[in-house]
N, C-alpha and C positions, 0 to 999 in steps of 0.2 A: 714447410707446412703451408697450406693453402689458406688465405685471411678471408672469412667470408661473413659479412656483418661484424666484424669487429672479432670474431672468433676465432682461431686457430683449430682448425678441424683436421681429424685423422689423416696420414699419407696411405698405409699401410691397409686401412680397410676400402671397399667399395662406395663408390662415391654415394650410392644411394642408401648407406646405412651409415656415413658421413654427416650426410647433409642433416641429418634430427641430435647432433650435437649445439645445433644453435636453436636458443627459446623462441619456442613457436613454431617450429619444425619439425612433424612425426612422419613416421615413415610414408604412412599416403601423402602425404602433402609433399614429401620428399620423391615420392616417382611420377607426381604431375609435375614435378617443376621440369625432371630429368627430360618428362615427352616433351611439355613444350618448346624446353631449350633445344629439344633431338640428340640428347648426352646420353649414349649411351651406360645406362647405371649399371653395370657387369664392368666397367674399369673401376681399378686403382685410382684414389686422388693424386698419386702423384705422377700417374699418365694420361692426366688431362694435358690436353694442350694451354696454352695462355687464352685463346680464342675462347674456348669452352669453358672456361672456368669465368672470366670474366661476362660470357652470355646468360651464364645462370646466376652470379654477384648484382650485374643489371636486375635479371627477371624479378628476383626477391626484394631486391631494394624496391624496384618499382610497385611491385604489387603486393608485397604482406605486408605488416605492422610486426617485426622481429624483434629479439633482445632486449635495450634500454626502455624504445619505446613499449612494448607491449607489458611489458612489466609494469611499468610505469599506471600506462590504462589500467591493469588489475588490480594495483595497488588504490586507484583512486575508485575505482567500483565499488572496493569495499569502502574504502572511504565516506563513501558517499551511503550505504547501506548504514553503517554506524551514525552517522549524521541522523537522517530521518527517523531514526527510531525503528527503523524494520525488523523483523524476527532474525531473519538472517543477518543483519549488523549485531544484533544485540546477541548472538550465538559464536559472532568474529569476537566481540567483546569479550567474554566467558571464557573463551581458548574451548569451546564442545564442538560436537560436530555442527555443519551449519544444514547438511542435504539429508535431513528425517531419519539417519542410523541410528540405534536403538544406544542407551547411554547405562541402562544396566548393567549389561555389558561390553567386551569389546568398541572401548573409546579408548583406549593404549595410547595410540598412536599420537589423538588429537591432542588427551588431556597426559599423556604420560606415564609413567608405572607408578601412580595413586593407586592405594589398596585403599579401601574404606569399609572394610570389613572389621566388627567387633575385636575379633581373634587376631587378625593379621600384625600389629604393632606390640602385641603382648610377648615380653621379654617370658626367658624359663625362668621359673623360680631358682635361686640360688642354694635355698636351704630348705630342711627338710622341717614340716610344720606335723 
């Protein structure tokens, strides 16, 4: 397996749907690296050459913010939102959406499967009144 920023990325798939297993890499970003390096992204990871693989390890190292670090910045962004009091920190805070989604409904995802519905928590009666 080929190590790239600290990741172990596919052998078996195309290097250019390879390369967005590591954070901070999606697939555009993944076929500008492949032109500037000249890697052709129609290969196998694991019929790169050493040359090739290592020219794109360079490219990335040298020019994105990948993995540890760029996690790292998002995590302190929000950090840093929470701090000042901003709407958006104070929405990181809440666990609700922070980008204006409607919270009526469909906030599953953010807040979790809370029902808060009258009805929803009421057990069946057991016996007959």
């Amino acid at each position: 397996m080929a190590r790239i920023a600290g990741i172990n990325i596919p052998n078996e798939k195309r290097i250019e749907a390879s390369l967005p297993y590591i954070y901070g890499i999606g697939l555009s970003l993944s076929r500008r690296i492949l032109a500037a390096t000249q890697v052709d992204p129609n290969k196998r990871t694991k019929d790169l050459t050493e040359a090739e693989l290592n020219r794109v390890r360079d490219y990335i190292e040298k020019s994105f913010k990948v993995e540890g670090g760029l996690r790292q910045q998002v995590m302190l962004n929000i950090k840093r939102l929470k701090e000042i009091g901003a709407y958006r920190g104070i929405r990181h805070i809440r666990g609700l959406p922070v980008r204006g989604q409607r919270t009526k409904t469909n906030s599953r995802t953010r807040r979790g499967n809370v029902r808060k519905t009258a009805g929803s928590g009421r057990k069946a009666s057991a016996e007959k009144t």
